[in-house]
KOLZA-680751 format. One record per residue (C-alpha): residue in one letter; residue number from 1; x, y, z. Coordinates in nm, 2 decimals. Each point is the difference from the previous one (the first is absolute). Layout:
N
<r rest="a" nr="NUM" u="X" v="Y" w="Z"/>
...
This chain:
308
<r rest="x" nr="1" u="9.16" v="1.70" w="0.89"/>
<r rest="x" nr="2" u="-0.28" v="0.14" w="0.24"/>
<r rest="x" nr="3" u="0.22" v="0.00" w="0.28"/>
<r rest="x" nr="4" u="0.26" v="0.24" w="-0.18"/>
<r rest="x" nr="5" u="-0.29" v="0.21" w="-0.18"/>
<r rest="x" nr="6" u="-0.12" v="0.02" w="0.39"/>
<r rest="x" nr="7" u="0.29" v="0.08" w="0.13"/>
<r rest="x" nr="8" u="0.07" v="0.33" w="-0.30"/>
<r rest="x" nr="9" u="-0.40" v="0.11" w="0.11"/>
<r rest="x" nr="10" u="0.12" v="0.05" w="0.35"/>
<r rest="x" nr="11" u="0.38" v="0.17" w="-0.14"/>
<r rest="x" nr="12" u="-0.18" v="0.26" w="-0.20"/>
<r rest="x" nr="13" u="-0.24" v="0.06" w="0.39"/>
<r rest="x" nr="14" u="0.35" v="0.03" w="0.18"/>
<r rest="x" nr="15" u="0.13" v="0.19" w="-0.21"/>
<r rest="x" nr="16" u="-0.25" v="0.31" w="0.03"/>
<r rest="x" nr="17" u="0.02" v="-0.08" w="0.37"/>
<r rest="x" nr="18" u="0.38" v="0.07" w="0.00"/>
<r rest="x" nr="19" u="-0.06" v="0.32" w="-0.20"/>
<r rest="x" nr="20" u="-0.29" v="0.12" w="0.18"/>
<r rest="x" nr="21" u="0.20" v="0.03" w="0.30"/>
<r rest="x" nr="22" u="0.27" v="0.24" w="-0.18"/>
<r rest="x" nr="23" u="-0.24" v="0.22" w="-0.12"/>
<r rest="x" nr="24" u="-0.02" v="0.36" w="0.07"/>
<r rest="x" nr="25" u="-0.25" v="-0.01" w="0.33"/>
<r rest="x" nr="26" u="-0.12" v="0.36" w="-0.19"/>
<r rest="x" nr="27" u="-0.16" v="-0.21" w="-0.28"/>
<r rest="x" nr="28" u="-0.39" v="-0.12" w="0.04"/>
<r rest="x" nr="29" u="-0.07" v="-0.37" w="-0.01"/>
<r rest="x" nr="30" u="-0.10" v="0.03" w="-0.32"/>
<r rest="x" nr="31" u="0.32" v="0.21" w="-0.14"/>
<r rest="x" nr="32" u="0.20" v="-0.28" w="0.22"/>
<r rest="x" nr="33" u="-0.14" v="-0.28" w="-0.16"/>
<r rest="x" nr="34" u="0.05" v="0.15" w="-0.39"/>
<r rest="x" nr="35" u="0.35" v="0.01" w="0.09"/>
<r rest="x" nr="36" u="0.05" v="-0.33" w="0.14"/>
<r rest="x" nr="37" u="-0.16" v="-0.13" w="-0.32"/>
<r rest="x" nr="38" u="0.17" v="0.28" w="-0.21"/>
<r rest="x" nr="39" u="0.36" v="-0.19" w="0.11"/>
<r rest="x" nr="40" u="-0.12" v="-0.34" w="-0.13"/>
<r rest="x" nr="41" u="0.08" v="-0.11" w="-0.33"/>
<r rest="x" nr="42" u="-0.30" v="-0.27" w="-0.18"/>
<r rest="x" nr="43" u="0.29" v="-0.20" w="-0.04"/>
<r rest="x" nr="44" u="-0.02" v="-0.11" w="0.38"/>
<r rest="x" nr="45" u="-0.32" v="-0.12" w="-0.03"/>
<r rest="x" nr="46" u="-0.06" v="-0.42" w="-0.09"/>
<r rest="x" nr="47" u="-0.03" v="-0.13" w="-0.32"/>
<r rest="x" nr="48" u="-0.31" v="-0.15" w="-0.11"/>
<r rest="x" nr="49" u="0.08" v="-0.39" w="-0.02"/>
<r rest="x" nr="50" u="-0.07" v="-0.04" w="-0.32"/>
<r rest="x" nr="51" u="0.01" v="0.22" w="-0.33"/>
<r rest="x" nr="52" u="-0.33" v="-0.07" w="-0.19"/>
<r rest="x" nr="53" u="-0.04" v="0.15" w="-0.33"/>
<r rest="x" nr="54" u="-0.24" v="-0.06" w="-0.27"/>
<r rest="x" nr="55" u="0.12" v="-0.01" w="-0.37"/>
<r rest="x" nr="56" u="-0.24" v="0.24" w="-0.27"/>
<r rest="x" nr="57" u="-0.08" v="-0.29" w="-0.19"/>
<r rest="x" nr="58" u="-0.19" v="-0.16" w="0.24"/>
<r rest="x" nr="59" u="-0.36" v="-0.02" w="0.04"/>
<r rest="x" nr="60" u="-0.23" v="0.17" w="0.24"/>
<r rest="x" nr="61" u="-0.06" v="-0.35" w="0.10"/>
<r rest="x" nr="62" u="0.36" v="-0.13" w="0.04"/>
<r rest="x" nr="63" u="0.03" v="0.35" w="0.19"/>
<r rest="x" nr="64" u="-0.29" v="-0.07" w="0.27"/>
<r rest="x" nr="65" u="0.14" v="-0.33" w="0.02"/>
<r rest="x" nr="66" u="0.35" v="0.10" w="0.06"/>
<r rest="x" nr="67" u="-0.09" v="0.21" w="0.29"/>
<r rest="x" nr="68" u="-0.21" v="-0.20" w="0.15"/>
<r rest="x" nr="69" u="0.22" v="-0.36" w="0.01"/>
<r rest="x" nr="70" u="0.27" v="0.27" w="0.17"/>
<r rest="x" nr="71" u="-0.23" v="0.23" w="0.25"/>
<r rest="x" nr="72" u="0.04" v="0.30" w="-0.12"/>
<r rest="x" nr="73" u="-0.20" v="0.27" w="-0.15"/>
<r rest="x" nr="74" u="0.23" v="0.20" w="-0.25"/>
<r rest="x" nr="75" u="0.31" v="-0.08" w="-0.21"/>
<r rest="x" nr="76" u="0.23" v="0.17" w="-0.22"/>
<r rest="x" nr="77" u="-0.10" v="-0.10" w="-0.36"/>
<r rest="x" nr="78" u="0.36" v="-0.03" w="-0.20"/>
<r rest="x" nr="79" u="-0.06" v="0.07" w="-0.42"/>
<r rest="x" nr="80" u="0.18" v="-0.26" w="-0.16"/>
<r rest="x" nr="81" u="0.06" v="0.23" w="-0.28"/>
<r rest="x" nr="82" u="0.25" v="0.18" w="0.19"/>
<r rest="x" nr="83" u="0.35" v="-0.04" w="-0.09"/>
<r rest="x" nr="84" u="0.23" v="-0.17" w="0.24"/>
<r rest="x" nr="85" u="0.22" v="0.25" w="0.10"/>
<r rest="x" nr="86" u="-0.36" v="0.26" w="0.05"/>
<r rest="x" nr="87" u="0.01" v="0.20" w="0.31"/>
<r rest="x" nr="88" u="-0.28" v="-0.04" w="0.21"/>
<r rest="x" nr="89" u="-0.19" v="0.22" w="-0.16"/>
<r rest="x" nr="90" u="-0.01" v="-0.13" w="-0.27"/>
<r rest="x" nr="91" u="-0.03" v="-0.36" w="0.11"/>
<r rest="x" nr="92" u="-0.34" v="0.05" w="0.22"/>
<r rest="x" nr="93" u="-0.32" v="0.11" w="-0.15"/>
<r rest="x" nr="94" u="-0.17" v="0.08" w="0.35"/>
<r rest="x" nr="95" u="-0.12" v="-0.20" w="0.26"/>
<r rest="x" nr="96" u="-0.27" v="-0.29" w="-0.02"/>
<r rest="x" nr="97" u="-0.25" v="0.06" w="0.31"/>
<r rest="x" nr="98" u="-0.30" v="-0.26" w="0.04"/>
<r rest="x" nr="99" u="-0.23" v="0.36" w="0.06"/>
<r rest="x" nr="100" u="0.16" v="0.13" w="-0.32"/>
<r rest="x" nr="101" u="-0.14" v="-0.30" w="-0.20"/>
<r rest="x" nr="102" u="-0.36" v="0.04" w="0.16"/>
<r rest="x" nr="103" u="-0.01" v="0.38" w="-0.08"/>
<r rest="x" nr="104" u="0.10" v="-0.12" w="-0.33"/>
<r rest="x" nr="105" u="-0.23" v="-0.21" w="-0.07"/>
<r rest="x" nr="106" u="-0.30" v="0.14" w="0.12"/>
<r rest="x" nr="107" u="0.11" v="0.32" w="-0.23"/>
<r rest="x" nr="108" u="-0.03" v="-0.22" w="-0.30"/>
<r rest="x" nr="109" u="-0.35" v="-0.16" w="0.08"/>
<r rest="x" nr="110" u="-0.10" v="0.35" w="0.03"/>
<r rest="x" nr="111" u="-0.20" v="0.16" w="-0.31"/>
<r rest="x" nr="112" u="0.27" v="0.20" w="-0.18"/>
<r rest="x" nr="113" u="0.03" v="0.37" w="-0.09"/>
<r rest="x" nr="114" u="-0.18" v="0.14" w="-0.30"/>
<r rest="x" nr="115" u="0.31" v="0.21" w="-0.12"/>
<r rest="x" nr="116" u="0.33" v="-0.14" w="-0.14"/>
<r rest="x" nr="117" u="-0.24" v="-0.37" w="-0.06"/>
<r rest="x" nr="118" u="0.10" v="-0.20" w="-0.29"/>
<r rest="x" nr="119" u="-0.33" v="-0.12" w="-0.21"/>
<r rest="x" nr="120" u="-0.10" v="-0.37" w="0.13"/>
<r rest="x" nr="121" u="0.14" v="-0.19" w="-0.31"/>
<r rest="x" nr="122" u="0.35" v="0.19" w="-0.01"/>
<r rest="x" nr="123" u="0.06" v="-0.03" w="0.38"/>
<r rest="x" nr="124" u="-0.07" v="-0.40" w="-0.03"/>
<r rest="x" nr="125" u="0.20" v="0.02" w="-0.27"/>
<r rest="x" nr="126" u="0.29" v="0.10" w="0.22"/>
<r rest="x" nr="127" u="-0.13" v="-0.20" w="0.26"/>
<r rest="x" nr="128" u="0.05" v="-0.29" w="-0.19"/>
<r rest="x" nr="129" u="0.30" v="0.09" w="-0.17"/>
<r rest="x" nr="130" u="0.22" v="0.00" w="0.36"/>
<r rest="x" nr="131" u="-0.25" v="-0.29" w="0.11"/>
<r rest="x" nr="132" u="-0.14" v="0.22" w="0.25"/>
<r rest="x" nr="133" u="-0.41" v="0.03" w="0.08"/>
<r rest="x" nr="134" u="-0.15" v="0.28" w="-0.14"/>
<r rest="x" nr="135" u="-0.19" v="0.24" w="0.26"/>
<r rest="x" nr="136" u="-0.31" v="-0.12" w="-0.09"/>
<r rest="x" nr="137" u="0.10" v="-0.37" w="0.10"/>
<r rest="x" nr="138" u="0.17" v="0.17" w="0.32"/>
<r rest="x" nr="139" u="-0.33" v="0.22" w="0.10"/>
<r rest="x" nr="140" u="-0.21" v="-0.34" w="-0.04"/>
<r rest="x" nr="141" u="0.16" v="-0.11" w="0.33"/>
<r rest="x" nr="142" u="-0.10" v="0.29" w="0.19"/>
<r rest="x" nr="143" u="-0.34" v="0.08" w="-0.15"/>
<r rest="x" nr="144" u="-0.19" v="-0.22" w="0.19"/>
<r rest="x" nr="145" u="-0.34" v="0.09" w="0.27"/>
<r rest="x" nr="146" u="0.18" v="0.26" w="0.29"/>
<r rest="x" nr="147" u="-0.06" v="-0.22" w="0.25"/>
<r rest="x" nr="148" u="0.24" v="-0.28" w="-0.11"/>
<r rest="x" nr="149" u="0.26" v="-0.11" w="0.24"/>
<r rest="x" nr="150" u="0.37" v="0.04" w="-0.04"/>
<r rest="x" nr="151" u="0.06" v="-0.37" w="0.07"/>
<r rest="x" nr="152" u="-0.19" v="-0.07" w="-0.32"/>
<r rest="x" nr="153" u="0.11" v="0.34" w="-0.23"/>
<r rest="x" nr="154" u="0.39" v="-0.16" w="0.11"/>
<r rest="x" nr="155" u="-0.06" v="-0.33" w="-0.04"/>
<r rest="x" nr="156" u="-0.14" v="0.04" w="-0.34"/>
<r rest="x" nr="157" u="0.31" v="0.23" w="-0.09"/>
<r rest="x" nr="158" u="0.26" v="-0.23" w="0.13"/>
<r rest="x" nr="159" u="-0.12" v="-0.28" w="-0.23"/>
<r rest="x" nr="160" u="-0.03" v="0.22" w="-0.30"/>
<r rest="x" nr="161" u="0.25" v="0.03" w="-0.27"/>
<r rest="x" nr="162" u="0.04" v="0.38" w="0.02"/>
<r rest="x" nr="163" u="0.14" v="-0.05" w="0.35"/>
<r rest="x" nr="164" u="0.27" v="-0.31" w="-0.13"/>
<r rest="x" nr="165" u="0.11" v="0.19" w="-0.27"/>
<r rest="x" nr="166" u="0.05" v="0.35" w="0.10"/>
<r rest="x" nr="167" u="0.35" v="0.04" w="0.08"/>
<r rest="x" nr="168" u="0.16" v="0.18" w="0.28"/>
<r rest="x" nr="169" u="0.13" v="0.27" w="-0.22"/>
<r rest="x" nr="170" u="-0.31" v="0.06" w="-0.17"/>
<r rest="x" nr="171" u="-0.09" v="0.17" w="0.32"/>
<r rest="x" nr="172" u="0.30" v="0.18" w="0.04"/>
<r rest="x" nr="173" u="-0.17" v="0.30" w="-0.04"/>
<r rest="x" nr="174" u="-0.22" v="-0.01" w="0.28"/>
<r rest="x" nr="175" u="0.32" v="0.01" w="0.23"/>
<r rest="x" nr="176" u="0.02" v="0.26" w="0.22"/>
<r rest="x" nr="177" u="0.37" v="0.10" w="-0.07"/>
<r rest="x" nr="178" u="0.21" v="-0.09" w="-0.28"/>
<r rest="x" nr="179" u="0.15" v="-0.23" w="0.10"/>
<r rest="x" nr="180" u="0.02" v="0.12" w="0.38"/>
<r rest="x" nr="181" u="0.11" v="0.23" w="0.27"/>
<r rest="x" nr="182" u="0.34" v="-0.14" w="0.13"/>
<r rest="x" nr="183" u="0.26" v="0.11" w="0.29"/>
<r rest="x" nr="184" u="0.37" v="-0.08" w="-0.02"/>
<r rest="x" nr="185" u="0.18" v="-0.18" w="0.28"/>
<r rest="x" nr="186" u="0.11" v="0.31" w="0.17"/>
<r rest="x" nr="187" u="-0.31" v="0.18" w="0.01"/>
<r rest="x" nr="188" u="-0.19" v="0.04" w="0.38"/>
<r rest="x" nr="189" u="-0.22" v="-0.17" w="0.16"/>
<r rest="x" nr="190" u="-0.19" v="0.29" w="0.01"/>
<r rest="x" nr="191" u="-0.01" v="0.10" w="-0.32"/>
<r rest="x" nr="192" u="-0.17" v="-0.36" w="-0.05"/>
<r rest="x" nr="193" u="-0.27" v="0.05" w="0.24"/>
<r rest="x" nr="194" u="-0.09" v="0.33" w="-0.17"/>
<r rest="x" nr="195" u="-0.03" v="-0.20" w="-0.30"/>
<r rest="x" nr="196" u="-0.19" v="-0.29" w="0.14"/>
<r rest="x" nr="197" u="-0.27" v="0.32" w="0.13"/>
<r rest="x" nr="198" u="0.00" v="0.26" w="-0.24"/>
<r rest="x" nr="199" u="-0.05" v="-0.23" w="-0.30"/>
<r rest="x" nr="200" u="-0.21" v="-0.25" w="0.17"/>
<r rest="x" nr="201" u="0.30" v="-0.26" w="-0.16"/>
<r rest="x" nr="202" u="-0.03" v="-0.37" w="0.17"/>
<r rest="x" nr="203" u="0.34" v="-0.05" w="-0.09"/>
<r rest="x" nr="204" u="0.33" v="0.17" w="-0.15"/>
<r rest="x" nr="205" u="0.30" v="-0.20" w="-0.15"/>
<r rest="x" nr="206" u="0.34" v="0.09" w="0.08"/>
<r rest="x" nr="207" u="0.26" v="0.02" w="-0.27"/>
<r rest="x" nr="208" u="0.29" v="0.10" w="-0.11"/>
<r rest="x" nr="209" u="0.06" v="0.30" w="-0.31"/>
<r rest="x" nr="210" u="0.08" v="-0.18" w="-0.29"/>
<r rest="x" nr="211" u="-0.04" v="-0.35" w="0.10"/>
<r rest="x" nr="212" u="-0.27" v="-0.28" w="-0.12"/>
<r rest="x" nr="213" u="-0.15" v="-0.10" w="0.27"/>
<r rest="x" nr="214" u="-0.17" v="0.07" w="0.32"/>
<r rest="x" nr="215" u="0.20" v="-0.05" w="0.32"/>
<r rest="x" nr="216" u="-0.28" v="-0.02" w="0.21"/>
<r rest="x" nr="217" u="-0.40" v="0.10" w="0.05"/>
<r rest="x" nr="218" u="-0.08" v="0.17" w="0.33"/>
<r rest="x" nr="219" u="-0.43" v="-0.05" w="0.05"/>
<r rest="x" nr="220" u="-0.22" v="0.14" w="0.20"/>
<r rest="x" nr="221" u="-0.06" v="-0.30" w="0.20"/>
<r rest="x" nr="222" u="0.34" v="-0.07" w="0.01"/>
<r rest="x" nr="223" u="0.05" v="0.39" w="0.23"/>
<r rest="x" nr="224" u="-0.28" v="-0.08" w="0.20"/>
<r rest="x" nr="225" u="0.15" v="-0.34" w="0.09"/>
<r rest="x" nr="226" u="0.35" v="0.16" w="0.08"/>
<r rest="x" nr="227" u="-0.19" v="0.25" w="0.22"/>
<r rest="x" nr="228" u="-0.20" v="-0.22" w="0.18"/>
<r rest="x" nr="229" u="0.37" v="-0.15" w="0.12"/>
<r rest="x" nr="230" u="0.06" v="0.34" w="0.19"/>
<r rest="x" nr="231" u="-0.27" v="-0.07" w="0.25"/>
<r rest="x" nr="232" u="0.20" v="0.10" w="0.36"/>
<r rest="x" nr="233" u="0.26" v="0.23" w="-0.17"/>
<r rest="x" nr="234" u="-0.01" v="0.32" w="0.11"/>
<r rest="x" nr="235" u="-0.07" v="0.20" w="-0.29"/>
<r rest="x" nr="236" u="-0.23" v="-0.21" w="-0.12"/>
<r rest="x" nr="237" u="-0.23" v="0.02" w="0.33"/>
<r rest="x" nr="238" u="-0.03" v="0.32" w="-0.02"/>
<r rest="x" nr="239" u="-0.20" v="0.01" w="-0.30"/>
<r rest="x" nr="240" u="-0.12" v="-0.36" w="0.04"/>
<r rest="x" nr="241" u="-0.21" v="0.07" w="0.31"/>
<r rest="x" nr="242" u="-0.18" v="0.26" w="-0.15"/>
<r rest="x" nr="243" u="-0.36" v="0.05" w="-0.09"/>
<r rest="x" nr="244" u="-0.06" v="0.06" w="-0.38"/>
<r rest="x" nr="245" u="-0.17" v="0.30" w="0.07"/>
<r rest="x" nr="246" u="0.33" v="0.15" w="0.20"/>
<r rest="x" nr="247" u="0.24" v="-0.09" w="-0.33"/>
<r rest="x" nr="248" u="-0.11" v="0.25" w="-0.23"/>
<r rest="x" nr="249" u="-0.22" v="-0.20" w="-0.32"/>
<r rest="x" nr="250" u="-0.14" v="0.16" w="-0.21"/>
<r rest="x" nr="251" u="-0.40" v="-0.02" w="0.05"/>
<r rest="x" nr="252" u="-0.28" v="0.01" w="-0.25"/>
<r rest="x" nr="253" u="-0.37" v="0.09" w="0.06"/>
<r rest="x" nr="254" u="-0.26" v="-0.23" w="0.00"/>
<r rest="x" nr="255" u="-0.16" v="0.07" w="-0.36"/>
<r rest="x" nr="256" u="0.43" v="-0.05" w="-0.14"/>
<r rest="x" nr="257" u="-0.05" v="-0.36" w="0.12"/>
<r rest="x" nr="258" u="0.01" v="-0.24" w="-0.31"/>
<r rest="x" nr="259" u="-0.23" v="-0.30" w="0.12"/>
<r rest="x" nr="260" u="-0.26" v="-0.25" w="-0.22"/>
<r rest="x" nr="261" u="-0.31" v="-0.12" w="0.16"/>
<r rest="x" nr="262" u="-0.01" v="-0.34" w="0.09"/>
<r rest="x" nr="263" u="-0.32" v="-0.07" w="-0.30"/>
<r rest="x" nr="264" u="0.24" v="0.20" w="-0.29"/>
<r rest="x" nr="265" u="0.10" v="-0.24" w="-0.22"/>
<r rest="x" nr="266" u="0.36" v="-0.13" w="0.04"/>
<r rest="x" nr="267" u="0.13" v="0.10" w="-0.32"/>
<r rest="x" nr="268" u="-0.10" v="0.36" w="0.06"/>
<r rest="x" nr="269" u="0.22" v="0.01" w="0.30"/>
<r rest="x" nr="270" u="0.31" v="-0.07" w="-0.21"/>
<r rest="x" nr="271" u="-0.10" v="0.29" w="-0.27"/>
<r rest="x" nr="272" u="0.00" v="0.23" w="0.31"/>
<r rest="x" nr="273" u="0.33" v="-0.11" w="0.12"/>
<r rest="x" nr="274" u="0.13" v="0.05" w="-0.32"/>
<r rest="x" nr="275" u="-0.12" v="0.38" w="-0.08"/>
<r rest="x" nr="276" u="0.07" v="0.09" w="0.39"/>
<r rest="x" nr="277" u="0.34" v="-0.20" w="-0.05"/>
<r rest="x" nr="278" u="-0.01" v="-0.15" w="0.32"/>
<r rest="x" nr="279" u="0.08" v="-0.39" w="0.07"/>
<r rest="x" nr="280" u="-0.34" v="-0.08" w="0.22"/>
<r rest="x" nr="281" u="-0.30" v="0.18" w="0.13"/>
<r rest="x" nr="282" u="-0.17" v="-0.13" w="0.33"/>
<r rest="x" nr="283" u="-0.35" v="-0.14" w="-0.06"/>
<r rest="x" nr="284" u="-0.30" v="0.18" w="0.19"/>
<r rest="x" nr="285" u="-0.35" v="-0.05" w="0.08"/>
<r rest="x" nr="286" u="-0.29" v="0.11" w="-0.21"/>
<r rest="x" nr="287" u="-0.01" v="0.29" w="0.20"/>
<r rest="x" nr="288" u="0.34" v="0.07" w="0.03"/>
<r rest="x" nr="289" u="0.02" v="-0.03" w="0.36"/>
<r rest="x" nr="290" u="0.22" v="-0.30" w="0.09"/>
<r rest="x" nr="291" u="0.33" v="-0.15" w="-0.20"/>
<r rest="x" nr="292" u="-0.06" v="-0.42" w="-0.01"/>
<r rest="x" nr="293" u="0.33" v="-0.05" w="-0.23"/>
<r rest="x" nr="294" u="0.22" v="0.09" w="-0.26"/>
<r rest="x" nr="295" u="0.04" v="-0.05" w="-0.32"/>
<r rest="x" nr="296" u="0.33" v="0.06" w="-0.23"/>
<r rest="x" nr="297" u="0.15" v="-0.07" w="-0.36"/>
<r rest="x" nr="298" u="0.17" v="-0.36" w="0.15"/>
<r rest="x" nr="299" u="-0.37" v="-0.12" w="-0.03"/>
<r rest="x" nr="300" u="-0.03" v="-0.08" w="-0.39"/>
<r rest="x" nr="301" u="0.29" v="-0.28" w="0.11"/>
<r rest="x" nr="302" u="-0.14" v="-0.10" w="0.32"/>
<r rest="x" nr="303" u="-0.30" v="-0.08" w="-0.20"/>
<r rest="x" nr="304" u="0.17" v="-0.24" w="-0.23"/>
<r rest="x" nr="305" u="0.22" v="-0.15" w="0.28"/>
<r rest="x" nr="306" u="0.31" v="0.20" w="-0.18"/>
<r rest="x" nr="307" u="0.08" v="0.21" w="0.29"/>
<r rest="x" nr="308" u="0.29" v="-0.05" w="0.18"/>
């Protein structure tokens, strides 16, 4: 199976090769190499080796764990209320991200909004009535002295009941897209890599218009992987042997950095993720000098030997 999934890497790498040669020698590299990928359908890329997905009546729990026993860091999660013969619309609610879950939970130990807040005895009256925590029960695991550790703030979540018996669709609404942006079979390669950067998307599923399920999810790991199987290939070279200062990236001045200080307290580095939406910030000294790591949303799991 990782022979054959090798061996389709490389095909999609010969295959720009091939065309890259029959462009029109008036095109720029770059014009050359969005019509190589323009002339590439998703469908030519591997399948995933397995189709994970995560039913809506699962736990948060159950979710975490699901991932983690199968290495992976999102799903699709499937609502079981969906007829049989749904389209895939109807039958995902979005995708189940480990960083999703994190964001999500911080948000509810957070102190909540004074407008559109139910009185304390009619929210835990609802609370109780779909056997869910009210928010003051949720904000009593975040409430604790700034400087405590994420290792204990996720511990302590993981064994609570609020984190057993939330279920995946309870969360639903924190999803990003509803349920997801998707390609069909035929569309481009390229039109997947604008995806992949314009959205900031880790992954896209293929399918087809009317069907059930997803033929196939196409991951940012999963491109960089097939790319690195291009090393020596002509095209490839040509960009791969640059500096990242000759590509074109996009720069950002120094006060657009988003960094924490290596004595901020952990948990404060995941509200800034979440309100700068980015998946990690690099930790710096006290004086903001030198980078000595990094820090992203996987760490909530790391911490309670989830993480796959």
């Amino acid at each position: 199976m990782a022979n054959l999934q090798l061996e389709r890497e490389t095909s999609i790498g010969m295959q720009v090769e091939d065309l890259w040669d029959v462009q029109e020698s008036k095109l720029n590299p770059t014009q050359k190499l969005n019509a190589c990928f323009e002339n590439i359908p998703v469908s030519a890329f591997p399948h995933t080796p397995q189709g994970i997905e995560i039913k809506s009546d699962a736990s948060l729990a159950e979710a975490v764990q699901i991932l983690a026993q199968n290495k992976i860091l999102s799903a699709p999660a499937v609502n079981v209320d969906a007829p049989e013969d749904a389209s895939w619309i109807d039958r995902y609610l979005g995708i189940v991200e480990f960083a999703g879950i994190a964001v999500w939970i911080l948000q509810q130990s957070e102190p909540p909004s004074p407008t559109n807040h139910l009185p304390t005895g009619a929210e835990s009256a609802v609370a109780s009535a779909n056997g869910m925590p009210s928010s003051a029960e949720l904000r009593t695991l975040g409430s604790e002295d700034a400087s405590i550790t994420a290792g204990d703030f996720f511990e302590a979540l993981t064994f609570s009941e609020f984190y057993k018996k939330t279920k995946v669709r309870d969360i639903s609404g924190s999803f990003r897209w509803a349920p997801f942006l998707a390609l069909q079979q035929s569309n481009s390669f390229l039109t997947m890599l604008l995806l992949l950067s314009k959205y900031k998307m880790k992954s896209i599923p293929i399918v087809d218009l009317g069907a059930g399920n997803i033929n196939n999810i196409i991951t940012q790991s999963a491109v960089i992987h097939m790319l690195a199987e291009c090393t020596g290939l002509q095209w490839f070279e040509s960009w791969g042997t640059k500096k990242l200062s000759e590509i074109g990236l996009p720069t950002i001045s120094r006060n657009q950095l988003v960094t924490v200080h290596e004595d901020e307290p952990v948990l404060q580095a995941f509200r800034l993720m979440r309100k700068k939406r980015v998946g990690g910030v690099p930790v710096v000294t006290g004086d903001g000098k030198k980078a000595i790591g990094n820090i992203s949303l996987r760490v909530p799991f790391n911490c309670t030997g989830d993480l796959p």
